[in-house]
GUMIMAR-553929 format. One record per residue: x negated, z, y of N, C-alpha, C in turn. Coordinates in steps of 0.1 Angstrom, whole numbers, padded with zeros to 4 digits, always signed. Atoms other than C-alpha are relative to their C-alpha. Layout:
<rs>
XZYXZYXZY
...
</rs>
This chain:
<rs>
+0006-0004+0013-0778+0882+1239+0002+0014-0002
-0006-0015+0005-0766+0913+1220-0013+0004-0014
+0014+0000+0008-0796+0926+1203+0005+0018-0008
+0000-0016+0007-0791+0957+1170-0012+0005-0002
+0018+0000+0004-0824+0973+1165+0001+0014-0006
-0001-0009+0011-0826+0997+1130-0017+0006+0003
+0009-0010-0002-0848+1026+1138-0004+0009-0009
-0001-0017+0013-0864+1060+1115-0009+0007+0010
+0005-0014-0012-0875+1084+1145+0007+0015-0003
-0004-0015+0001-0873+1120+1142-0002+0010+0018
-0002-0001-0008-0864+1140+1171-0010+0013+0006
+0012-0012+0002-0892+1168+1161-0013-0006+0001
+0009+0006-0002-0921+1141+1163+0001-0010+0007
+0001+0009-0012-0922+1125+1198-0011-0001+0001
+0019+0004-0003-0958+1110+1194+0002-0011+0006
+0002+0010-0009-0966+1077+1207+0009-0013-0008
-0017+0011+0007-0941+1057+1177+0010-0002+0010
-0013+0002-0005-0918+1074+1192+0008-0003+0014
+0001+0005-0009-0924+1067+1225-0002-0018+0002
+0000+0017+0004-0935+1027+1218+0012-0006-0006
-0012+0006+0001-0904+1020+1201+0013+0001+0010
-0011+0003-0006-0880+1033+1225-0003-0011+0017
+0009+0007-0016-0904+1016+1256+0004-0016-0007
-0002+0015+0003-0898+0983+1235+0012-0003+0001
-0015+0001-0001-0861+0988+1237+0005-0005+0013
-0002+0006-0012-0853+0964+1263+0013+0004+0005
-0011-0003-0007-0827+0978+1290+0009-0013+0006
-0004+0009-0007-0821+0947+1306+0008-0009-0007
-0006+0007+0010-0800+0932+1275+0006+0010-0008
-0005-0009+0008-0774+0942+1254-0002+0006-0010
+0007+0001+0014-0784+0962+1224+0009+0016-0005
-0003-0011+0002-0770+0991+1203-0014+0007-0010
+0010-0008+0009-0796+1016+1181+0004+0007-0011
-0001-0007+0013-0792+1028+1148-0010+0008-0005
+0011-0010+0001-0813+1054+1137-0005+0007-0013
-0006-0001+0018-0815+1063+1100-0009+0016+0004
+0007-0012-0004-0822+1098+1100+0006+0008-0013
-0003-0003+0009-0830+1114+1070+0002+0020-0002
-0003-0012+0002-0822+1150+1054-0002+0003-0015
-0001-0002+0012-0833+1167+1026+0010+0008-0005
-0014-0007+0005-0803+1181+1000-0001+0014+0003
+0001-0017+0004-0792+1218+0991-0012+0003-0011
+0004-0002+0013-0813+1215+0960-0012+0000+0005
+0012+0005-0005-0843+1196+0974-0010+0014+0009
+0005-0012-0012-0844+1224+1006-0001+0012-0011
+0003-0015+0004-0840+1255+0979-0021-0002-0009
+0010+0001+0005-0870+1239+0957-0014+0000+0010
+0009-0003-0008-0893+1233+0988-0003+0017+0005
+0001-0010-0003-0889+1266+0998-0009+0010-0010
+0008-0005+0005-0903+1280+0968-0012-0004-0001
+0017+0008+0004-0933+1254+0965-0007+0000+0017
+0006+0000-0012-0935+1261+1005-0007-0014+0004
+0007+0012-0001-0936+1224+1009+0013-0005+0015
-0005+0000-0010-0924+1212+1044+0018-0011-0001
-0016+0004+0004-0884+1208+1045+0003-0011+0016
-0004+0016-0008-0871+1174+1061+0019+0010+0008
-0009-0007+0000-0841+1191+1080+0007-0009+0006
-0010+0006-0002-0810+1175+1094+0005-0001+0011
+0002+0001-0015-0820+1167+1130+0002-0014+0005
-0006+0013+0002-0799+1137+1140-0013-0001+0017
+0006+0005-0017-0820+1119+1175+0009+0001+0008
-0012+0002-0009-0801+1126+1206-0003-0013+0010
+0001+0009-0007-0797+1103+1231-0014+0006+0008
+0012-0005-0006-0830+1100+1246-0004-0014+0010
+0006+0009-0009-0850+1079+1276+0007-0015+0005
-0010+0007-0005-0818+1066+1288+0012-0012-0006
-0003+0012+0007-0809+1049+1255+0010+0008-0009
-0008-0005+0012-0780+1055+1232-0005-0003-0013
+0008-0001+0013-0788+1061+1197+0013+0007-0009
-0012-0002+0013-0761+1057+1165-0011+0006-0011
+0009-0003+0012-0777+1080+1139+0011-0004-0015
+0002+0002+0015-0773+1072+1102-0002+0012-0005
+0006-0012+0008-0772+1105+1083-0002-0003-0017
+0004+0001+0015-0788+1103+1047-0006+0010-0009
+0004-0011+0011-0794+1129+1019-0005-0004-0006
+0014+0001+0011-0827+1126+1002+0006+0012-0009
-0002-0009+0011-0817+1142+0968-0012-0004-0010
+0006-0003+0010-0839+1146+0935-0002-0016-0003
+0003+0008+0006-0835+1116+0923-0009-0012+0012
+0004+0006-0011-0843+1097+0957-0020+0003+0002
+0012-0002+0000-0879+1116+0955-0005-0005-0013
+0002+0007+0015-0883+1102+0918+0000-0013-0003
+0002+0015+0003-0878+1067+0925-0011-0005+0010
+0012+0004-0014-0904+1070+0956-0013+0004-0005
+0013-0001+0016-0930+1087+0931+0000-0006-0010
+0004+0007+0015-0927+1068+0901+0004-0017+0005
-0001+0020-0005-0918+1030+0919+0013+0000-0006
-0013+0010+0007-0886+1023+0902+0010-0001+0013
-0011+0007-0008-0856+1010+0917+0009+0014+0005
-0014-0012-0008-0829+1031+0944+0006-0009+0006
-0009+0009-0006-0799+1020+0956+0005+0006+0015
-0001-0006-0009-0804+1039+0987+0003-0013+0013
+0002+0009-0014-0810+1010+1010+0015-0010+0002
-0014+0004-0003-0782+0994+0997+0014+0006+0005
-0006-0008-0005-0762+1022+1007+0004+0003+0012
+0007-0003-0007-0777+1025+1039+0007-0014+0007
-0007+0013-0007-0767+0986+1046+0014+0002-0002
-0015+0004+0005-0729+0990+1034+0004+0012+0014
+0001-0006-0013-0728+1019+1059+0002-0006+0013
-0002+0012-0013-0738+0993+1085+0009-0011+0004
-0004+0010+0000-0718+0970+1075+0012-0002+0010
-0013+0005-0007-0686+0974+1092-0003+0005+0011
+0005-0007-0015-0703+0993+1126-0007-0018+0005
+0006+0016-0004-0724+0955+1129+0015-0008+0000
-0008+0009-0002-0692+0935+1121+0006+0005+0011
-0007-0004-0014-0674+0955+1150-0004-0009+0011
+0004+0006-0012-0695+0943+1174-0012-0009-0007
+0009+0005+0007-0716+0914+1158-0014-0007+0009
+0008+0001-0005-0752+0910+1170-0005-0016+0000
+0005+0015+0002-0771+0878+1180-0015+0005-0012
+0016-0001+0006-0805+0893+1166-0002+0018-0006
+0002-0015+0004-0814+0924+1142-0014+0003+0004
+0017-0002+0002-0849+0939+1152-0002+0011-0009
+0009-0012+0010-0863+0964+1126-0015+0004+0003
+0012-0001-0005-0890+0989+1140-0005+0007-0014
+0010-0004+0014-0915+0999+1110+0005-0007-0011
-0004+0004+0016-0916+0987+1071+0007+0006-0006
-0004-0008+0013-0896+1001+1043+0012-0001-0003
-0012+0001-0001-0862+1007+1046+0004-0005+0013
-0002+0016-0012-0859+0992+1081+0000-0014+0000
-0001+0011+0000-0867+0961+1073+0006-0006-0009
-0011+0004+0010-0849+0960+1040+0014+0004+0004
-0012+0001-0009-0815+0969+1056+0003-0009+0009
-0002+0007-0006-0824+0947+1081+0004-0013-0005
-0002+0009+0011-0828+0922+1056+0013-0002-0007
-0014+0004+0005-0797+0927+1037+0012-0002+0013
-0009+0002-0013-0777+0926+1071+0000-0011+0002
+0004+0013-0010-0791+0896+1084+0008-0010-0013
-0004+0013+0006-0782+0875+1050+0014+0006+0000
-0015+0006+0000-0747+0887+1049+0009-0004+0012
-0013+0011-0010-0737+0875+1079-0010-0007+0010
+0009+0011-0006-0764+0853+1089-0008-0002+0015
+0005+0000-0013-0779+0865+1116-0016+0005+0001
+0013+0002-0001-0815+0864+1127-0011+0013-0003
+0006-0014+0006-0839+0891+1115-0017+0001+0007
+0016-0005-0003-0873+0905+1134-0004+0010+0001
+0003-0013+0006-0896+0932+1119-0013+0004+0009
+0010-0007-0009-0919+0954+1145-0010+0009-0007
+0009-0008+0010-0950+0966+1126-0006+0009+0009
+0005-0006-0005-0968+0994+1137-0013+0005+0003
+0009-0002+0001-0996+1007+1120-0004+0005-0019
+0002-0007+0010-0994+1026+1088+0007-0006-0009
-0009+0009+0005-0964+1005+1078-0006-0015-0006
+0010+0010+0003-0991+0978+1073-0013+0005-0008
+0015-0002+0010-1023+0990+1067-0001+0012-0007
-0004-0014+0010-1015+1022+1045+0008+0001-0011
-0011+0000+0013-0983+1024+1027+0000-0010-0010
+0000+0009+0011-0987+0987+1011-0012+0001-0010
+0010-0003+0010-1019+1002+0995+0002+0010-0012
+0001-0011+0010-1005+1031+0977+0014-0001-0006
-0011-0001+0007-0970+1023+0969+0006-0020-0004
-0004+0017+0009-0964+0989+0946+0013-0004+0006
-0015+0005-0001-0924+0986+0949+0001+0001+0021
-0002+0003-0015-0930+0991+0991-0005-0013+0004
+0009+0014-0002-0954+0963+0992+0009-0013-0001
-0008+0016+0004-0932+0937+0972+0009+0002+0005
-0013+0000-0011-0900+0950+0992+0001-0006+0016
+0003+0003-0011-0918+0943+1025-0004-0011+0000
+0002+0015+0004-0933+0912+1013+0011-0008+0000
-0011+0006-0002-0895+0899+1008+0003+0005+0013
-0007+0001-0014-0884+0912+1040-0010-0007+0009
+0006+0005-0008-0913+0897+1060+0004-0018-0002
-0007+0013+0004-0902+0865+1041+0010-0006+0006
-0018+0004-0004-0867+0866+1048-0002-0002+0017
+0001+0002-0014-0875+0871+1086-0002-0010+0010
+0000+0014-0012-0873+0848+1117-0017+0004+0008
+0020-0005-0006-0910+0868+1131-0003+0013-0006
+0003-0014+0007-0926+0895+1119-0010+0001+0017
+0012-0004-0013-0948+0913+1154-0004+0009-0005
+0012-0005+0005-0977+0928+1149-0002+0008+0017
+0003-0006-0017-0991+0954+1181-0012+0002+0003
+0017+0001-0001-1027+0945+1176-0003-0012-0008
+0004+0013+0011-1043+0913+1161-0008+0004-0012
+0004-0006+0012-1061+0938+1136+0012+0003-0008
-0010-0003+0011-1029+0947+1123+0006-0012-0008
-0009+0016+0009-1015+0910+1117-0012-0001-0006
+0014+0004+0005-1052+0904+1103-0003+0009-0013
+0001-0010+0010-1047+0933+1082+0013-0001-0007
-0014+0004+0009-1011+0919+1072-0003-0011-0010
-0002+0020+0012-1024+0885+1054-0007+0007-0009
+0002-0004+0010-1039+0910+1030+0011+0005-0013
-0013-0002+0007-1006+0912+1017+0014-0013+0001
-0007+0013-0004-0985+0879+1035-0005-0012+0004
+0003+0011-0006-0993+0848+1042+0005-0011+0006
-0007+0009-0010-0968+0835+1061-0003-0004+0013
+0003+0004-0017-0969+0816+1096+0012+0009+0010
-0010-0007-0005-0936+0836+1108-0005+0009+0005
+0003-0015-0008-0956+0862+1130-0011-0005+0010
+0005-0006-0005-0971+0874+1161-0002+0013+0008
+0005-0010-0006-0989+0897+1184+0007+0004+0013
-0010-0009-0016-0967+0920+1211-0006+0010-0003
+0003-0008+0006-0988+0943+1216+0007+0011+0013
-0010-0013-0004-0977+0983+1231-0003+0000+0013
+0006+0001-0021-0975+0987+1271+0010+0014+0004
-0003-0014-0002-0966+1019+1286+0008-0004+0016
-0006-0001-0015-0944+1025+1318-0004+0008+0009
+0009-0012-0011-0960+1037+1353+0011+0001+0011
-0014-0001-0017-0925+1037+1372+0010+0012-0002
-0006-0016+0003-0909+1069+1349-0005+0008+0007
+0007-0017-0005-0908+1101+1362-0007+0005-0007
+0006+0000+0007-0935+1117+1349+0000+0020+0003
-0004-0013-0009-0930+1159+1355-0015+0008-0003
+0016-0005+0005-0963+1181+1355+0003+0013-0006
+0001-0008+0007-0973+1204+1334-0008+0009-0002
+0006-0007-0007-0992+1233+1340-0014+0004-0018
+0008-0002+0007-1023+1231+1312-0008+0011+0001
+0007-0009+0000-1040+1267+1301-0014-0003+0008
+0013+0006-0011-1072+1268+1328-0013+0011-0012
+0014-0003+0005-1110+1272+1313-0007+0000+0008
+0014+0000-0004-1142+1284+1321-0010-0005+0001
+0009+0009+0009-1157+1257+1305-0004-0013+0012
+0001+0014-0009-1173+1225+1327+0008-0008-0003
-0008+0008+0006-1153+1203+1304+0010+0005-0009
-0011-0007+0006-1122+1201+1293+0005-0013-0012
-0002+0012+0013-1116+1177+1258+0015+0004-0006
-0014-0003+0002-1083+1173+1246-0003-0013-0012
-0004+0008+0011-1068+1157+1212+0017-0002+0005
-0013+0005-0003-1034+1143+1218+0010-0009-0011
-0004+0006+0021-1012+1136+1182+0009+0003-0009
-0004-0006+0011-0998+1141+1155-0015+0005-0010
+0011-0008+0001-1023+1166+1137+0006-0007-0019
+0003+0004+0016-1027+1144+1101-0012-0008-0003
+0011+0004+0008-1053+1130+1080-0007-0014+0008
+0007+0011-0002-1054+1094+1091-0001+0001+0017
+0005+0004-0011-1057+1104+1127-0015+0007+0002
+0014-0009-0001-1089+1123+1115-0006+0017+0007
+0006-0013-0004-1083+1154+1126-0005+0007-0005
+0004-0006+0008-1098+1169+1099-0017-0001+0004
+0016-0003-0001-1133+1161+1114-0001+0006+0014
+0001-0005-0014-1124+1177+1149-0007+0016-0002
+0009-0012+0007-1137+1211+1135-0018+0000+0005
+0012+0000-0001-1170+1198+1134-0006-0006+0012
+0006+0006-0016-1175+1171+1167+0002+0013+0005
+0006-0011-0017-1168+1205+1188-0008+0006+0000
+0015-0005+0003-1192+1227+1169-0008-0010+0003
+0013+0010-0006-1218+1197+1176+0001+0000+0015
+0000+0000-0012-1204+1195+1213-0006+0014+0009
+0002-0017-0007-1202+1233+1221-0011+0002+0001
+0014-0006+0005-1240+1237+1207-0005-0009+0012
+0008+0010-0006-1246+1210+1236+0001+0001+0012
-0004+0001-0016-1225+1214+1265+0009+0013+0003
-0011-0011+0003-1202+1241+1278+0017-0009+0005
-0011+0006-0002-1169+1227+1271+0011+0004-0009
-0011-0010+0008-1131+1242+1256+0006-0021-0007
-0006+0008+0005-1111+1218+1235+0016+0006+0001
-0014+0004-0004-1074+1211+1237+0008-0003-0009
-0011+0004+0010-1050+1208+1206+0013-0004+0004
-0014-0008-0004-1018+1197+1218+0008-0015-0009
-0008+0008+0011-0995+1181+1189+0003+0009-0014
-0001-0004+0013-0984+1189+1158+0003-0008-0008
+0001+0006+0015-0985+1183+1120-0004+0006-0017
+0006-0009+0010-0999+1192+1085-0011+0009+0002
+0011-0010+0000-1034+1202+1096+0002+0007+0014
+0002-0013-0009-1024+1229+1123-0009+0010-0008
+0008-0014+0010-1032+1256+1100-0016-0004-0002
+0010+0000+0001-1060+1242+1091-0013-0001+0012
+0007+0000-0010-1071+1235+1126-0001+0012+0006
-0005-0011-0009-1060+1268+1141-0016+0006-0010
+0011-0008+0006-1087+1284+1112-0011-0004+0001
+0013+0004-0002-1116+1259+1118-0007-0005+0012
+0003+0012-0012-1113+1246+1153-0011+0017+0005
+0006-0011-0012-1137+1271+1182+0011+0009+0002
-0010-0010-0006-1121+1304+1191+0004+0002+0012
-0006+0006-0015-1112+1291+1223+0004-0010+0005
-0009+0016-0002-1094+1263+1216+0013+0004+0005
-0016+0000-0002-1061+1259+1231+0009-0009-0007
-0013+0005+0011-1030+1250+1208+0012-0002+0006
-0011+0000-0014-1001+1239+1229+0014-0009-0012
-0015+0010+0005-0979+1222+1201+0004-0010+0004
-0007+0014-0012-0961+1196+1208+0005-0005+0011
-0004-0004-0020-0954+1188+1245+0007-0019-0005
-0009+0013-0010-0929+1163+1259-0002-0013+0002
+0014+0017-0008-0940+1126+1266-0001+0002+0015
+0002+0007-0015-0929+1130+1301-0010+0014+0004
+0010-0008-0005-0953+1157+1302-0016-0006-0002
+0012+0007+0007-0985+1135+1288-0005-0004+0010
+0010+0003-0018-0995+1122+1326-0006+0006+0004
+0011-0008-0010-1000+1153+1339-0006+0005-0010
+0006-0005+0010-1018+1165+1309-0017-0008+0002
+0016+0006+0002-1042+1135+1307-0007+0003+0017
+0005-0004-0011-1048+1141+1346-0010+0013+0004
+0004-0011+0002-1060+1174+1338-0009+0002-0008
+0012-0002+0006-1087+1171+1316-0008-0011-0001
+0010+0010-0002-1119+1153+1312-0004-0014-0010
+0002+0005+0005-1117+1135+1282+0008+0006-0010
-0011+0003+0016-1095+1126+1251-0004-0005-0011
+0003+0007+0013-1105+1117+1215+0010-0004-0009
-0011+0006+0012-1091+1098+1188-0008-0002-0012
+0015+0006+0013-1116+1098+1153+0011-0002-0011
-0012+0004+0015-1086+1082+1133-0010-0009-0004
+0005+0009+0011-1092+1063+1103+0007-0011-0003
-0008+0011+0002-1067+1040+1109+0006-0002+0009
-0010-0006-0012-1043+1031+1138+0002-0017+0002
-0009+0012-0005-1019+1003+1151-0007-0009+0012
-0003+0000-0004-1021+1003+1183+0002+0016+0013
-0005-0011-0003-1024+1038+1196-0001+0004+0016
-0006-0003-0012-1003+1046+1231-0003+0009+0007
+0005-0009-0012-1021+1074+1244-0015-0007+0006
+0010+0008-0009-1051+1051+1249+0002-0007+0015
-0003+0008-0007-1033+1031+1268+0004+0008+0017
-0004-0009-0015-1019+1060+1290-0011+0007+0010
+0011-0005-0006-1054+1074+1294-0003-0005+0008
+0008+0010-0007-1068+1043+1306+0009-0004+0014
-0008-0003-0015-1037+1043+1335-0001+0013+0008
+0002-0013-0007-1050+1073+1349-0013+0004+0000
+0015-0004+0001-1088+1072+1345-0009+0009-0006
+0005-0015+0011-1091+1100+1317-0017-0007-0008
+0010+0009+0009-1121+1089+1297+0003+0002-0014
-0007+0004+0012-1118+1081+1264-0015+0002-0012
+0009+0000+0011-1140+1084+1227+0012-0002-0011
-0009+0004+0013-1123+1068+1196-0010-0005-0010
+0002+0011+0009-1129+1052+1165+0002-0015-0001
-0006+0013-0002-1135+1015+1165+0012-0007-0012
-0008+0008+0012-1104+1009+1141+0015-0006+0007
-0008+0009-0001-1075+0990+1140+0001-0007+0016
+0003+0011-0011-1064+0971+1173-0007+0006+0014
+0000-0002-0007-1082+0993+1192-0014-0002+0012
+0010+0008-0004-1113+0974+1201+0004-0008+0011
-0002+0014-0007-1092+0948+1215+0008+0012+0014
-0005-0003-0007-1079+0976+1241-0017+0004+0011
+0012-0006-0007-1113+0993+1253-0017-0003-0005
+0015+0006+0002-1151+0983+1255-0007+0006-0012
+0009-0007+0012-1174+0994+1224-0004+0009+0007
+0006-0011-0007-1192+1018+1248+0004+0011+0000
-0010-0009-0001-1164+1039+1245+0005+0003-0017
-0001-0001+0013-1164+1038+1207-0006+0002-0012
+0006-0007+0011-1177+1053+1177+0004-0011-0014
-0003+0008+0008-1182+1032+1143+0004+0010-0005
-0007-0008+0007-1159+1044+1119-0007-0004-0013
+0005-0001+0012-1179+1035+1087-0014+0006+0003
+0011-0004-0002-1211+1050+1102+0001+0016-0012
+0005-0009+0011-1225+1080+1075-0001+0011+0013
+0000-0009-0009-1232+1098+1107+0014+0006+0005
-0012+0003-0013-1195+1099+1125+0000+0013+0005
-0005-0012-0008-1191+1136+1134-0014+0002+0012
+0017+0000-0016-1233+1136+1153+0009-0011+0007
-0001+0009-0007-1221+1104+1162+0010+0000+0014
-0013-0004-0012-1189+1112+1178-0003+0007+0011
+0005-0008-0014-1202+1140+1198-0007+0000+0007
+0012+0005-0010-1230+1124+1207+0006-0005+0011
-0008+0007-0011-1204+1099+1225+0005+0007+0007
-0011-0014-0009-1184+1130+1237-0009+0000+0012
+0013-0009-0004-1216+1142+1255-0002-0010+0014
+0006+0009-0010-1228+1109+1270+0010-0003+0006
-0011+0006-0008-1198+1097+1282+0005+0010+0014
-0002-0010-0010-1191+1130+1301-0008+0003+0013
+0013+0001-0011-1220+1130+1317-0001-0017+0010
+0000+0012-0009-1216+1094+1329+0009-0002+0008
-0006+0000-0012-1201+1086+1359+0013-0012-0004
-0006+0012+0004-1184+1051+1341+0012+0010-0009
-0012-0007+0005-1149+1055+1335+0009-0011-0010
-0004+0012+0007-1133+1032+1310+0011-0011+0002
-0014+0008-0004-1104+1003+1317+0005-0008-0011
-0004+0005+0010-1085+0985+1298-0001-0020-0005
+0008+0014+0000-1094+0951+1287+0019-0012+0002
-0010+0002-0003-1055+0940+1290+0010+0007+0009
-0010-0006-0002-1025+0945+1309+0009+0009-0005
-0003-0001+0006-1012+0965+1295+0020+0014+0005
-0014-0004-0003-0976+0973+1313+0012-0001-0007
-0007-0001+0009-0943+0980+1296+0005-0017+0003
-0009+0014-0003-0926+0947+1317-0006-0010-0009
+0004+0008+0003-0952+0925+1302+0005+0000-0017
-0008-0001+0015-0942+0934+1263+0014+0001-0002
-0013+0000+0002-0906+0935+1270+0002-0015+0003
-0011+0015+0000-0903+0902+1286-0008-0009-0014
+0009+0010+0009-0931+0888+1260+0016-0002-0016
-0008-0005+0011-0903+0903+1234+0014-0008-0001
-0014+0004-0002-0871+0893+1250-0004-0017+0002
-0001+0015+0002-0883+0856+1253-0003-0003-0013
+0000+0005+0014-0892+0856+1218+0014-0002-0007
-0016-0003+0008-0856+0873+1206+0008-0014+0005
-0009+0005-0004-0840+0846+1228-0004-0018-0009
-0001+0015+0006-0858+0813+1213+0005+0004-0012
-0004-0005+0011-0849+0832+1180+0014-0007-0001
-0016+0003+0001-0813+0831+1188+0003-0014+0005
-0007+0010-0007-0808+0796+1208-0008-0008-0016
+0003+0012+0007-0828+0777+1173+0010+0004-0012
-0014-0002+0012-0801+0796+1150+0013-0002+0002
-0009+0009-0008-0776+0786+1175+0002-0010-0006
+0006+0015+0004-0788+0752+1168+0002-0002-0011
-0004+0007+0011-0787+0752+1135+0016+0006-0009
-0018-0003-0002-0748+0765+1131+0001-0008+0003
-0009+0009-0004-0738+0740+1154-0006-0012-0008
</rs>
């Protein structure tokens, strides 16, 4: 089985995407990577620059975590931002597939996978019908329950590609549950994300406090992962316990966190994945107060190493860890509430586990026996 799998990773945002999609990238079978990696123009970059709006730069993925990776270079121009604000029609994707076209015929695949919605799975899509080969689309999180809410022409685009598809996977049963608010096909299940405990994992020497506890956020630093209420859980924590907090990611709200977090927070930027073990080893506890989420991979790495944990109970991530360890996300309270959990949990001796297995082997082979009945029933119907 020769498996192509159309990716959009950036090589500046190694969060837990970017980590879960290449961990799904089964070694053990043949596969090549495409990578669509975008770039904004000369025009685009001079205009951001005056509006001080953050410039998409021209950072192809290198080979990474032992996997080759064919980047796709593509120039986001003026008009490309204009058909993605106002909904109308771009012929980018088509572009984007014709590109592919003769790199796939070279070497022709049994099975396309597409990780995320949008242009992944429509490329995947037009690939698959011109030369008839089988099509499955890896949801994530935002690619589902976000973008089909705010952008009309993404919705119906995804809606046909989930159509056109041999499976659609979901990496939580909230997220497929949160997909029939938009599809109602039978063409899908649940694979959900599993982490590997057999990588090298290298350590990493975390700034030391004076504090009894040590709280860390672990992320990308944007809206829907709620950083914007971390400000106020540590003010409520600080006033309670003596404990430092932990920034270590980046995103839109740095700035804003750098100006509202405690003046003894530590900021560490983006760190490494293979630095994230010894990170979580090193402190006492990790939050997550998103407002939305897939499937999110540092839970999973917490709970292999006995970090403790405080999240929001949203998307699939109930089905990972006990309520006890969870905060309602529609509660009117959530920031008392949060830190209340912060508090109690620290002080408890109970450490949290994971309510599944949740190893990489087990999602790879769940994956690779799927792709393979995929390919032996299109076999079948050829012959």
């Amino acid at each position: 089985m020769f498996v192509s799998y159309i990716i959009n990773l950036n090589s500046n945002e190694k969060s837990g995407l970017y980590k879960a999609v290449f961990d799904r990238i089964d070694r053990t079978i043949r596969h090549n990577v495409f990578n669509l990696n975008y770039y904004d123009s000369f025009f685009i970059v001079f205009l951001k620059k005056i509006l001080r709006i953050k410039i998409i730069k021209n950072e192809p993925l290198a080979n990474d975590l032992g996997i080759e990776v064919i980047n796709i270079n593509i120039k986001i121009t003026l008009y490309n931002y204009l058909a993605r604000y106002f909904n109308f029609s771009s012929t980018s994707d088509e572009k984007i597939a014709n590109a592919l076209y003769s790199m796939i015929k070279m070497d022709m695949p049994d099975v396309i996978v597409a990780h995320g919605g949008g242009v992944q799975t429509n490329v995947a899509s037009l690939l698959s019908a011109k030369y008839n080969i089988p099509q499955v689309n890896v949801f994530h999180g935002s690619d589902i329950h976000s973008h089909p809410h705010t952008n009309l022409r993404y919705k119906q685009r995804l809606q046909n590609d989930m159509k056109h598809a041999n499976m659609n996977v979901f990496v939580s049963n909230a997220l497929l549950n949160h997909s029939k608010k938009i599809y109602k096909g039978d063409n899908v299940v649940v694979i959900r994300n599993g982490i590997s405990l057999t990588k090298s994992n290298e350590d990493y020497g975390l700034p030391s406090s004076k504090m009894l506890y040590k709280i860390a956020y672990i992320g990308n630093l944007y809206s829907v992962k709620g950083v914007d209420r971390l400000p106020e859980i540590a003010k409520v924590v600080k006033s309670k316990i003596d404990a430092s907090f932990y920034i270590i990611g980046n995103g839109t709200l740095m700035d804003f966190l750098r100006v509202n977090m405690p003046d003894d927070t530590v900021f560490t930027g983006a760190i490494d994945n293979r630095y994230i073990m010894s990170i979580l080893k090193q402190v006492d506890l990790i939050v997550l107060p998103s407002r939305n989420e897939g499937l999110p991979l540092i839970l999973c790495e917490a709970l292999s190493v006995g970090t403790k944990i405080v999240s929001t109970d949203v998307g699939g991530i109930p089905e990972l860890i006990e309520s006890e360890f969870l905060v309602n996300a529609e509660s009117l309270n959530l920031v008392e509430d949060f830190a209340l959990k912060i508090i109690s949990s620290l002080k408890k001796p109970i450490i949290p586990v994971s309510k599944y297995d949740t190893s990489i082997e087990i999602t790879q082979r769940s994956e690779r026996e799927m792709l393979m009945d995929i390919c032996r029933s299109n076999s079948e119907l050829i012959n």
